[in-house]
C-alpha positions in Angstrom: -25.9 27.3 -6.1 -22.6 27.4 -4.2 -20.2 24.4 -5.0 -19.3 21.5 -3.1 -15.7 21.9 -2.1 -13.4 18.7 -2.5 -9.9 18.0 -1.5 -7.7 16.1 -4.1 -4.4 14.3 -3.5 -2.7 16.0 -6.3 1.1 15.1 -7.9 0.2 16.5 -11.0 0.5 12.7 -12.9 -1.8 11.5 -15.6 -4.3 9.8 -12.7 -4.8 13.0 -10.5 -5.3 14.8 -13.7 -7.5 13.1 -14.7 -9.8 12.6 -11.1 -9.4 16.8 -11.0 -10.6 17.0 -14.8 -13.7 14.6 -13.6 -14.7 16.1 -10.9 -14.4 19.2 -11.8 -16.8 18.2 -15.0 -19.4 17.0 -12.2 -19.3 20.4 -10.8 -17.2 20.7 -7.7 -14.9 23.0 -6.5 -11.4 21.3 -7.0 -9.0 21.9 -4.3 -5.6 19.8 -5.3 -3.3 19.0 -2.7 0.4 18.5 -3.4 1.7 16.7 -0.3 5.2 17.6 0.5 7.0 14.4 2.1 10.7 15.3 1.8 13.3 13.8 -0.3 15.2 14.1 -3.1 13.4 15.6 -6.7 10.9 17.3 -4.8 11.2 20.6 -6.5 10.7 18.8 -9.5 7.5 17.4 -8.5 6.4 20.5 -7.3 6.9 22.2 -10.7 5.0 19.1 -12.3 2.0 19.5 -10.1 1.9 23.2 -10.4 2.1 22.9 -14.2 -0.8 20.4 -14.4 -3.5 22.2 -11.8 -2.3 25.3 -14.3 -3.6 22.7 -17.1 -7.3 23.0 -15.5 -7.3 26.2 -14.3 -6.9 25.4 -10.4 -4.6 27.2 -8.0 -2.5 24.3 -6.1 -2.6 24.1 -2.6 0.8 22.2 -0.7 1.2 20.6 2.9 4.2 20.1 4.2 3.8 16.7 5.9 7.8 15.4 5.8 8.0 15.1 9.9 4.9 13.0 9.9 6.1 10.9 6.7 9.5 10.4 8.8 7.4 9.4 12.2 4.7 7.4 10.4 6.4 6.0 7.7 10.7 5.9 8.0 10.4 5.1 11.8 8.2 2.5 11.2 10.3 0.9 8.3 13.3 1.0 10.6 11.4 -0.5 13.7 9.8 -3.2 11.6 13.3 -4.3 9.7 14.8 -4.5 13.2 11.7 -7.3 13.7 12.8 -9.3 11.0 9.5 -8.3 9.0 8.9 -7.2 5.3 7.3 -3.6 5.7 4.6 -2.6 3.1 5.7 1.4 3.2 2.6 1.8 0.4 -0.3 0.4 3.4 1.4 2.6 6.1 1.3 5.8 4.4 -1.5 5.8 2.6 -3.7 5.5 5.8 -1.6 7.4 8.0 0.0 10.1 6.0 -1.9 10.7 2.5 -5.4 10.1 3.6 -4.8 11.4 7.2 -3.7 15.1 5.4 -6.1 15.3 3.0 -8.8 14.5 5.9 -7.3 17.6 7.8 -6.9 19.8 5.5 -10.3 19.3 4.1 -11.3 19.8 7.5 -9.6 23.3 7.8 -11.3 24.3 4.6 -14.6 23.3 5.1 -14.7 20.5 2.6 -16.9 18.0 3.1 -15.2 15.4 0.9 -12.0 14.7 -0.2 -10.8 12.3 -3.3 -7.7 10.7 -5.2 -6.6 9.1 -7.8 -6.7 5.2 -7.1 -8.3 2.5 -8.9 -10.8 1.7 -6.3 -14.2 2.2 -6.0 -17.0 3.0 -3.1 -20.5 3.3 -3.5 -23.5 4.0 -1.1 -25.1 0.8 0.2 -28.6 1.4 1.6 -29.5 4.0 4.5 -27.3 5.6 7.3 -23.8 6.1 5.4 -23.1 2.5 5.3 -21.0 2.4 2.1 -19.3 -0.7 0.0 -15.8 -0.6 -1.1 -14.7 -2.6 -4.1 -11.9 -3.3 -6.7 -11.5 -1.5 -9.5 -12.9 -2.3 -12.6 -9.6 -2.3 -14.5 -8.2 -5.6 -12.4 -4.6 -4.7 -13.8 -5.0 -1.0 -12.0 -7.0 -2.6 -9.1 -5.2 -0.6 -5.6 -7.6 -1.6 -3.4 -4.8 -3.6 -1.7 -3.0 -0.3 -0.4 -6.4 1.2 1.0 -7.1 -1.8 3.4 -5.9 0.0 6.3 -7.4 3.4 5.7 -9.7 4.1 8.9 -13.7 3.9 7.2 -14.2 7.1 8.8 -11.8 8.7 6.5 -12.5 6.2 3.6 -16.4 6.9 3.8 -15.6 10.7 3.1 -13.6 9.6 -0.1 -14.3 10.1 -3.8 -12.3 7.5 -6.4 -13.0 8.8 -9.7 -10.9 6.4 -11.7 -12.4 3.4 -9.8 -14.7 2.8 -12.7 -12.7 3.3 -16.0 -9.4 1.8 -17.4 -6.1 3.1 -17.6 -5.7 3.5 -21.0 -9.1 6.0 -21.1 -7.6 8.1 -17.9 -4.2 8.3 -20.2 -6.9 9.5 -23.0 -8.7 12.1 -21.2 -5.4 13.4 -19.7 -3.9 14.2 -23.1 -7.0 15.5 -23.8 -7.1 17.6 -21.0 -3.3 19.0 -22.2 -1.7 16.4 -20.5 2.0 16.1 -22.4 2.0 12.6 -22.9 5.2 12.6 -25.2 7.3 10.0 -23.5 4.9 8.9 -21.1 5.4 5.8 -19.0 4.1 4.8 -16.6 5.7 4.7 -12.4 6.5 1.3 -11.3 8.3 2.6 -8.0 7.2 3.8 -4.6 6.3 7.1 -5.1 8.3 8.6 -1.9 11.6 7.5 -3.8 11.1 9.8 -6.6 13.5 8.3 -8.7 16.0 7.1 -5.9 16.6 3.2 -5.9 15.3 1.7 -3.0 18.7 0.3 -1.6 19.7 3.4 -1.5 17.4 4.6 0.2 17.4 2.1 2.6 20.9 2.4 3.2 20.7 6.1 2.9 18.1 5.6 6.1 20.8 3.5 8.0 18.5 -0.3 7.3 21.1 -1.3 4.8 25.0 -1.7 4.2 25.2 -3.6 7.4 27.4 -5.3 5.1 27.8 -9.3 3.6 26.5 -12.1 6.2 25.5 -15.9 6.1 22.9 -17.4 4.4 21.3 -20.1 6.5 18.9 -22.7 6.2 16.0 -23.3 9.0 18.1 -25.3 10.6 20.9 -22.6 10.9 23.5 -24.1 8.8 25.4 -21.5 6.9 25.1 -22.4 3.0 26.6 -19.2 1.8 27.5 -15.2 2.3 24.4 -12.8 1.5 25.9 -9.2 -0.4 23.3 -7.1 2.0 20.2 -7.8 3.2 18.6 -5.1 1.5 19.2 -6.5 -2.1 16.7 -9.6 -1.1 13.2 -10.0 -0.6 10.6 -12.9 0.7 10.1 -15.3 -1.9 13.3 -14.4 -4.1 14.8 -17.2 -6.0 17.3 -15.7 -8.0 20.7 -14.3 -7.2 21.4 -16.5 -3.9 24.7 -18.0 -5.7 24.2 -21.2 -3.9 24.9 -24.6 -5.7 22.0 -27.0 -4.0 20.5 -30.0 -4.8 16.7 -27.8 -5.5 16.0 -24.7 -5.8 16.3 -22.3 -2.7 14.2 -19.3 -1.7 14.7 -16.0 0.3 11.9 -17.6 3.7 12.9 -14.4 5.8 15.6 -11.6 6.4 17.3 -11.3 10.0 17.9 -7.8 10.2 19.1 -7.8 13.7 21.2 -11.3 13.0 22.2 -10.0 9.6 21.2 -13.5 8.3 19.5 -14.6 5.0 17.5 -17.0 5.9 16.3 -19.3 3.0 14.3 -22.9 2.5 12.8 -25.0 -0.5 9.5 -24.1 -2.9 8.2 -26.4 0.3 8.9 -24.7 3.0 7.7 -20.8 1.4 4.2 -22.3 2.1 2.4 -21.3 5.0 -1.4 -22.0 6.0 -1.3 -20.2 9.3 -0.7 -16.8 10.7 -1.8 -14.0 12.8 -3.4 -10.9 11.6 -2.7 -7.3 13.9 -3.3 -3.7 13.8 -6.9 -4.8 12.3 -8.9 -2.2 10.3 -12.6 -3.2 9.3 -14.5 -1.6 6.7 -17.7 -3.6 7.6 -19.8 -4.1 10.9 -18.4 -7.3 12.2 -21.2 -9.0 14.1 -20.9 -9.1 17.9 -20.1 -12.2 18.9 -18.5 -13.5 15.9 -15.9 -15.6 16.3 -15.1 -16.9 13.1 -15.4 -15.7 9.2 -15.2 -17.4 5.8 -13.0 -14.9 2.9 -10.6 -14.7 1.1 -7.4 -13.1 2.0 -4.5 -11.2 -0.1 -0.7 -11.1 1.3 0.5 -8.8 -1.0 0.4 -7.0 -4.0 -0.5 -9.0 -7.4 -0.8 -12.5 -4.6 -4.3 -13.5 -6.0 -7.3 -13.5 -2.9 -7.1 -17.2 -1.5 -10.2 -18.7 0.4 -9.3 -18.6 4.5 -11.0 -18.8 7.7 -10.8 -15.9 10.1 -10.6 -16.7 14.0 -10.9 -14.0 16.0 -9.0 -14.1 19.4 -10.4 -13.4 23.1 -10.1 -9.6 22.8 -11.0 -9.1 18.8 -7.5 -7.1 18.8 -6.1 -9.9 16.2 -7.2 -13.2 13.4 -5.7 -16.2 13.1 -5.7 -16.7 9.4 -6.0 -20.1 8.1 -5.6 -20.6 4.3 -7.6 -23.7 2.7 -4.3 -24.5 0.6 -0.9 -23.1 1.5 0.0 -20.3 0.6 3.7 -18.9 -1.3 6.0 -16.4 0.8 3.8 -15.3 3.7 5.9 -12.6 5.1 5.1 -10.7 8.3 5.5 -7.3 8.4 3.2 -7.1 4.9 0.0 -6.2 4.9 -3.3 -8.9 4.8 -6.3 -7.7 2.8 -9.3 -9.4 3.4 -12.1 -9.6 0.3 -15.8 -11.1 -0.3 -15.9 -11.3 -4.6 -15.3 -8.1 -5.1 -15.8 -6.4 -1.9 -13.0 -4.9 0.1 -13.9 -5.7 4.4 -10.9 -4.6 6.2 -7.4 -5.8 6.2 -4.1 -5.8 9.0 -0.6 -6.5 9.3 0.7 -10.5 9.1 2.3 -10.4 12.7 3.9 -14.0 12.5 4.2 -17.1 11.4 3.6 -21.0 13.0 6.7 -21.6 15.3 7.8 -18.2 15.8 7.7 -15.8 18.4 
């Protein structure tokens, strides 16, 4: 019997080890994939991968994909900074860089499948393809977060391996495997950086060292000098080196104002927003004009019951959380959950009062 042929996201780390050692055990034909994206350290990536696919006996395949991380992802960055937003680079490429080249590639090979290494998990539900896409079992590893806005018609065609184990068994199997896990630790970074800080980077790409500027409150009084916007995030507390009567926190950066702008605990919370750029994983019901979920803002924010509207033309949600809500930032991505179920997510396009 000939073997089904599958198309791996492949960086040669302990999780896509791991996924190719599975897979393989189930009987496919591995392909891995080492996506080429540019940047610094890549030859030392490459050698990784190459040396890990030797592990398991499987010839590495690479795709340069650099001009469409640049268009898809950098551009992006840069356009949404110049918004005043909080990009989620992790959302962005995954659905239209990682996913989007394995998807072709398997398509050039004649593979019907493709798969990776995220902690997520999708299983058949009932007849006609409909499938049901969850969180990981290992909640610490859960990355179902960053998959929200892959298209279902690419998500349907995807095996997730690890979705059902915990990370300390895929470390396991890997040294098993002849993983060299002397040393090992474990990535907290984007993985595009490959080692680079991400100021740098962001200054490297022109969205930082525009220099010191004011900090303001939301009335616009200046309350002190910012060091560069891109040492800040939404929600920060720390490092502001102003002397106030409470505590103040990073509400939103003005990119195109160079302006910090911060507030009290108070006035992080939001209840209200609008949702764009919507991606759903279910059949929403024509005619629908309202849902009950709960909805994550960003990585590690716990789900948080909210009411969906939809607008006239379905093309956005008006999200409205039953209790406010820490550090809504638009720009970031909104994931939108049942229990365990992943539905569909978008991008938070703005906030009450704001245009």
């Amino acid at each position: 019997m000939e073997r089904k042929r599958i198309v791996l996201g492949f960086s040669g780390g302990v999780d896509s080890l791991t996924a190719a050692r599975l897979l393989k055990e189930e009987g496919y034909e591995v392909i891995p994939l080492f996506l080429d994206m540019g940047g610094r350290g890549l030859e030392e990536l490459r050698t990784r991968a190459r040396a890990a696919a030797a592990t398991l006996d499987l010839d590495l395949r690479e795709e340069e994909v650099a001009a469409l991380f640049r268009s898809e992802v950098v551009d992006y960055l840069k356009s949404s900074y110049l918004r005043a937003e909080t990009p989620s680079p992790c959302l962005r490429c995954n659905a239209a860089v990682k996913f989007a080249a394995l998807a072709a590639v398997a398509e050039r090979l004649g593979a019907a499948e493709i798969a990776t290494g995220h902690y997520f998990r999708s299983r058949p539900d009932g007849d006609g393809g409909v499938r049901s896409y969850l969180k990981a079992v290992d909640s610490a590893k859960d990355q179902s977060y960053f998959l929200s806005l892959v298209p279902e018609t690419i998500l349907r065609r995807a095996r997730f391996p690890l979705g059902g184990m915990y990370k300390s068994e895929v470390v396991d199997l890997a040294g098993q495997a002849g993983y060299d896990l002397n040393g090992y630790r474990e990535s907290q970074e984007l993985c595009f950086l490959n080692g680079e800080d991400y100021r740098d980077f962001l200054r490297r790409e022109g969205l930082g060292g525009s220099g010191p500027g004011p900090i303001v409150d939301l009335e616009g009084r200046e309350l002190g000098r910012h060091r560069g916007l891109e040492n800040y995030t939404v929600g920060q507390r720390r490092g502001l080196d102003i002397a106030w009567s409470e505590p103040l926190y990073v509400l939103r950066l003005d990119y195109p104002g160079n302006r910090l702008v911060v507030g009290s605990r108070r006035e992080t919370g939001c209840k209200k927003f609008a949702v764009t750029d919507l991606n759903w994983l279910i059949p929403i019901p024509e005619g629908a004009t309202e849902l009950e979920l709960s909805c994550q803002i960003r990585y590690r924010h716990r789900p948080a019951p909210a009411r969906l509207r939809f607008s006239a033309d379905r093309e956005k949600v008006l999200v409205a959380f039953a209790e406010p809500q820490f550090a809504v930032a638009p720009g970031q991505g909104a994931a939108f959950y049942r229990g365990e179920h992943l539905l569909g997510g978008g991008i938070i396009s703005r906030l009450p009062g704001e245009s």
